[in-house]
N, C-alpha and C positions, 0 to 999 in steps of 0.2 A: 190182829194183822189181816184176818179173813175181808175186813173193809178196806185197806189200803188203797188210796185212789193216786193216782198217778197227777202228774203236773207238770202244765203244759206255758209255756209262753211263745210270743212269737216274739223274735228276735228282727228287732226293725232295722235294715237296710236300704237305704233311699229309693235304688231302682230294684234292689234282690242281691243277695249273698252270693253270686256267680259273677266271676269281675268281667263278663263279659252279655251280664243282664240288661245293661244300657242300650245295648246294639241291636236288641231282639227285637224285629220287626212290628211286637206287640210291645214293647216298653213304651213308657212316657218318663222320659228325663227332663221334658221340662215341667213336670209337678215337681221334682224335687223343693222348692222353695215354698210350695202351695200346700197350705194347712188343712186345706179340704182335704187333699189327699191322706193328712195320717189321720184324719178324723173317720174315714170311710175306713181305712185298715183296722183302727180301730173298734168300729164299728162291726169289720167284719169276723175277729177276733171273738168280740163280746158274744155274737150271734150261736158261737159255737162255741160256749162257757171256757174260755181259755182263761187261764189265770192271769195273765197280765202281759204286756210291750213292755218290749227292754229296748235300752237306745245304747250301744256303746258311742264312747266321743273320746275324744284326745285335744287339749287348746294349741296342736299347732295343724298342719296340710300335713297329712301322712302317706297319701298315695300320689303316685304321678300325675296331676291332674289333667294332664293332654290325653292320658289313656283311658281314664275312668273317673267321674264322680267321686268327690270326697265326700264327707256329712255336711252338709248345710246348717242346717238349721238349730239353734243350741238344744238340748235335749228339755230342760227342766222346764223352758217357756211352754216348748212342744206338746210336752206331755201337760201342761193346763190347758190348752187347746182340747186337747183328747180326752181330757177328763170331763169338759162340759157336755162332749159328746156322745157318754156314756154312762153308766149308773155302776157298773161290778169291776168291770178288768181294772189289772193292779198296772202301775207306771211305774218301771223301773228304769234309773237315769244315771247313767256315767257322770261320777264328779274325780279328779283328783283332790287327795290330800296333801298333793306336794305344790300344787299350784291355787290352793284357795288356803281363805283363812277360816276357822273354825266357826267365827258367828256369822258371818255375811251366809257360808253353806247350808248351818244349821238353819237358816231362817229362811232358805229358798226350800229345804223339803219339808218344813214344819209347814208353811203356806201351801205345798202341792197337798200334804196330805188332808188340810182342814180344806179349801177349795176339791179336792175329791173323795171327801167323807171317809178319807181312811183310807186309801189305795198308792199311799207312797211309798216305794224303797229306792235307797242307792246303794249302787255298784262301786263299791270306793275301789278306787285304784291310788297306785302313786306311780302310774306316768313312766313306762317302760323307753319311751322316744329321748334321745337329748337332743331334737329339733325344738322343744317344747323351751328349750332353759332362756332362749334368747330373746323369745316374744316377752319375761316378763325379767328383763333388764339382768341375767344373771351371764356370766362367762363359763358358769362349768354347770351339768345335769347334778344333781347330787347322786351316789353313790346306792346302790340297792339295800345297804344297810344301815343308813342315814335316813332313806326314805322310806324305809317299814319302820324303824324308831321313831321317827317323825309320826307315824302314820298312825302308830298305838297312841301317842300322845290327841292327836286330831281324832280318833273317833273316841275317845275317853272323853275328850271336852263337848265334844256335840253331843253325846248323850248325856253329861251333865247339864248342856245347855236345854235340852229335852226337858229331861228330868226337874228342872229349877222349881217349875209351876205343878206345884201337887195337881191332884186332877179334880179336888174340892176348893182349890184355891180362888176361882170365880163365884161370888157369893151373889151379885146382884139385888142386893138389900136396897132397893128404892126408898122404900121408907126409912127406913136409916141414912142412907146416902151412901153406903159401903158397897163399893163395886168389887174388889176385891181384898183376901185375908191378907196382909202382909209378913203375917207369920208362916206363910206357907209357898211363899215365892222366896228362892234361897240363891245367895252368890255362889259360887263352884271355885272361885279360885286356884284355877287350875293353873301351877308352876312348875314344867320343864323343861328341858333340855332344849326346846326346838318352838316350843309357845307358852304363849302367858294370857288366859283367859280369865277375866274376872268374875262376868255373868252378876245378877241373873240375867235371865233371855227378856225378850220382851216382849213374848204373847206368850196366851195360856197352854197347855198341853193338845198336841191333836189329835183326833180321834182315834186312832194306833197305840198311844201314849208316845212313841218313837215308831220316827218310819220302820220299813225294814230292814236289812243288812247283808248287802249282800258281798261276794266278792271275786273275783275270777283268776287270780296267783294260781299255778300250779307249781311253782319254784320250793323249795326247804323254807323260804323263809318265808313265803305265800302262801304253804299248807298249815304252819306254825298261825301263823295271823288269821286265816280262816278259820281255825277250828277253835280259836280263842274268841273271834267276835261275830263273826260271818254266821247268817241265817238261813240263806242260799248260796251256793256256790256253783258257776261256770267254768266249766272245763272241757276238754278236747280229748277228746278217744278215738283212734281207728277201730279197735277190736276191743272185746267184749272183756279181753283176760285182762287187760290194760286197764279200761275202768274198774271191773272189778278190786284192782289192785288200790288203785286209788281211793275207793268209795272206802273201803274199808281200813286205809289207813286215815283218810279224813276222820270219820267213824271212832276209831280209835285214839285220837286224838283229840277229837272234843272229849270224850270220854273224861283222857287223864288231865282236861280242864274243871272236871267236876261239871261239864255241860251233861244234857241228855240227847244224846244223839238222834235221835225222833225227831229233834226240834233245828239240823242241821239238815239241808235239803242238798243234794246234790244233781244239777243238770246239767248233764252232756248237752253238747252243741249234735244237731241233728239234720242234714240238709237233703229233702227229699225229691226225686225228679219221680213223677209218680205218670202210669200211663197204662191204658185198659190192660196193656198183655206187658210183661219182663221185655219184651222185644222195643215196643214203644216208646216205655220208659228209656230203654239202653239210646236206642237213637234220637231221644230228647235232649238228655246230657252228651252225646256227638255233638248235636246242634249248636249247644251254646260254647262246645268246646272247639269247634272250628270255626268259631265268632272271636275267639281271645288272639290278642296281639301281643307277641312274644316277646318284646321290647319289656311290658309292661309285667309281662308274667319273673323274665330274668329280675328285674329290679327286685320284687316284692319278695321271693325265693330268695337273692343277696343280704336282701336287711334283714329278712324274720326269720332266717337261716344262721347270718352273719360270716357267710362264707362268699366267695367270690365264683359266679357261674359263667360272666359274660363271655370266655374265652372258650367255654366248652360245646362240641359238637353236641347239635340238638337231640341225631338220631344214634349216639353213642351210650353206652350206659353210663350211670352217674357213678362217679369214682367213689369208695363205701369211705377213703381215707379223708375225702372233701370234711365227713363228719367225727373224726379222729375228739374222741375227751364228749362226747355229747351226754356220758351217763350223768355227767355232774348239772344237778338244775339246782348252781346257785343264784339264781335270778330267773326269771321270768322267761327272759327271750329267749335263753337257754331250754327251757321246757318245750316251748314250741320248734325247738331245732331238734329235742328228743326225738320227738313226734315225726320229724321229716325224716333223721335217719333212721329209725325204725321202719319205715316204707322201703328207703331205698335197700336195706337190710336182708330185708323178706321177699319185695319184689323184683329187685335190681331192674329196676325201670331206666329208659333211655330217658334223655333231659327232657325233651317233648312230654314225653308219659307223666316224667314227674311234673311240669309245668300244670296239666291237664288234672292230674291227680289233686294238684291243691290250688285250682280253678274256682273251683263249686265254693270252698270253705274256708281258704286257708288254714287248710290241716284239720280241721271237725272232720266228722263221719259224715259222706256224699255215699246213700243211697238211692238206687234206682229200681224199680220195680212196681209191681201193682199196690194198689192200695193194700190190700191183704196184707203184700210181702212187708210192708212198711209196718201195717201195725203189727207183724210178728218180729218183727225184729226190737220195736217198741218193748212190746211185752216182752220179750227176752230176758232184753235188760232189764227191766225194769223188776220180773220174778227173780232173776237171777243175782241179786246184788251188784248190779253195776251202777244201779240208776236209780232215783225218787219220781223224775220226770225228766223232762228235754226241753232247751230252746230251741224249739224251732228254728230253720234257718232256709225258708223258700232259694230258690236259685232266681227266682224274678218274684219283682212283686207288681200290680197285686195278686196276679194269677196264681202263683205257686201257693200264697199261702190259701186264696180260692180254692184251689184242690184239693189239702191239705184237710181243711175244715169240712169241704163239702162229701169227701170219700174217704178218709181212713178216721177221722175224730169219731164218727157212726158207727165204724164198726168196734174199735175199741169201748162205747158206750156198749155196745150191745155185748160185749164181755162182760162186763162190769166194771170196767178198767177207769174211767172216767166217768166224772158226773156230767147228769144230763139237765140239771139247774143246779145254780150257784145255792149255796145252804147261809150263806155269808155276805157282808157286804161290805167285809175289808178285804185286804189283800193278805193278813194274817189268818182270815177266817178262809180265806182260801188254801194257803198254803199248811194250816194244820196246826197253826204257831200260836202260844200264849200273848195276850197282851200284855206286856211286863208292868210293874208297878214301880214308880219314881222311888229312886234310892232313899231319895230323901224323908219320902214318910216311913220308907220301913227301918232307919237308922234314927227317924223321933219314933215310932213305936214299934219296941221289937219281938212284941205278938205276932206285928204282918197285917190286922184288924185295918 
């Protein structure tokens, strides 16, 4: 454990993770569509050995768009863009399971991974919005527990679609003429409830054997599916007691999956306004918090709350009964309303304050302070069982994560906290992780050989 190294992604948001990043006199919101642009974040990422860009996405318009920038650009193309741009950093890419089908998905990250020599995971979700049901012809979202059964079914069949192609199944016998074994490319025949996958896939294994897996539920039936499949997981912490709490029932639940928990990463979402002195920092995030439009803040607080705000005095405290039943997180969006009454709980914040409080992050952890303060807070977590590492979450880009990289990743190297070269050239060899072995040779031989 004396080597433990921490891990680090940057969490890509088109202008910055502060919904009021777009406005700031240094943003360029018209790169949002310009793939220069994630090639250079990219870029700047890799400079300062960060383990990979995460893209969350959702297939419908999830924010006001009169008030802020939604995602552009699809993640999985994006991130090949960014892949030619780079040699180490890992790509990680939001797909639903409720809105794709098992071999078109499998065969978009089997191709990121072999095009980036091994730097592909996904972010599986199954689609928290029922904005999303009507773009692909349905009248109702499905249900939270339709859409994790669904969901075990979908990444069971993508990893058998992985899996089909041994990873000696390319023989390339020129002089024979035998391109490959075909005793070693296998159907999967995957039949249930919710898909029917025949397989096999139809390219060979990627250099990963399977991308990564990640996943970001923190709901009862999110932490059950994470700690059964998930390799990394995304989560939201205010306070240190909160992760901890989590880490170690994630932890303990891969466990009583017969996983090893080592091989379960958990990162907090981390959003830092960073500034030579505590004073600087504080009136950085003022800055971007007297730039936010209130119209836009109420909306997004109503839906990921699921409570109704627009009727309440700004400068009045937030009523604690507004969040009455929030201990239950039987769903997802449910977790993140946890998270908001827990704030107003502790701080009993006026609606303005809370508006302003979940600005920066929508409910992640919004720190402000010197570079130092930031990497001790890092390390906190990180010694103290809360954390394996963080997604980053600048409040503007590219400059936050510029700060980021250029003043606190230094100093935590110079702890020993992080590496200061990559030792690896997957995104597995970064994160710590085994490359697994296709099911299917160790069920023809059950040495493991």
């Amino acid at each position: 454990m004396t080597n433990r190294q921490l891990n680090l992604n940057a969490f890509i948001y088109p202008t910055g993770h502060h919904e009021a990043s777009w406005r700031h006199p240094d943003s360029t919101p018209e790169r949002i569509y310009d793939v220069r642009y994630y090639q250079d974040l990219a870029r700047t990422a890799e400079a300062a050995k960060l383990d990979a860009a995460f893209f969350a996405d959702g297939p419908a318009l999830r924010t006001e768009v009169e008030y802020r920038p939604d995602y552009g650009l699809e993640p999985i193309t994006t991130l090949v863009a960014m892949a030619t741009a780079t040699t180490h950093l890992g790509l990680i890419a939001t797909a639903s399971t409720t809105y794709y089908e098992p071999y078109n998905l499998a065969r978009l990250f089997s191709s990121l991974d072999h095009i980036s020599g091994g730097r592909a995971a996904w972010n599986i979700v199954t689609t928290a919005t029922d904005a999303a049901a009507a773009n692909f012809g349905l009248t109702d979202h499905p249900d939270v527990q339709q859409r994790y059964a669904r969901a075990r079914e979908f990444v069971d069949a993508a990893v058998k679609l992985w899996d089909s192609w041994e990873d000696d199944a390319v023989v390339i016998d020129k002089a024979a003429g035998v391109y490959a074994d075909p005793s070693k490319i296998h159907r999967i025949d995957v039949e249930g409830e919710y898909l029917s996958v025949r397989g096999p896939f139809n390219s060979a294994r990627s250099p990963q054997g399977r991308p990564v897996l990640v996943q970001a539920g923190s709901s009862n039936d999110g932490r059950d599916f994470a700690a059964q499949y998930a390799e990394a997981i995304f989560t939201a912490h205010q306070r240190i007691e909160d992760a901890q709490a989590f880490y170690g029932d994630i932890k303990s639940r891969a466990t009583d999956f017969g996983r090893n928990p080592e091989h379960v990463k958990i990162l907090p979402g981390l959003s830092p306004f960073i500034g030579a002195t505590e004073a600087q920092a504080q009136d950085l995030h003022r800055e971007f918090n007297e730039l936010t439009i209130v119209e836009y803040g109420l909306g997004q607080l109503s839906k990921m709350g699921r409570i109704d705000v627009t009727e309440l005095d700004l400068d009045a405290p937030v009523p604690a009964e507004l969040f009455a039943g929030s201990g239950d997180i039987t769903d997802n969006n449910n977790s993140r309303r946890l998270v908001f009454a827990k704030i107003v709980e502790r701080e009993q914040p006026t609606l303005r304050q809370l508006l302003h409080k979940l600005a920066g992050a929508r409910g992640h952890n919004v720190v402000a302070g010197t570079a130092v303060q930031i990497a001790d807070t890092i390390e906190q977590w990180f010694r103290g069982g809360a954390a394996d590492g963080f997604n980053i979450m600048p409040p503007q880009y590219p400059q936050g994560l510029e700060a980021f990289t250029s003043s606190v990743v230094p100093i935590l190297q110079e702890r020993g906290l992080f590496r200061t070269e990559y030792t690896g050239t997957t995104l597995r060899d970064h994160y710590g992780l085994p490359r697994p072995a296709s099911q299917y040779a160790r069920a023809l031989d059950p040495a493991g050989v």
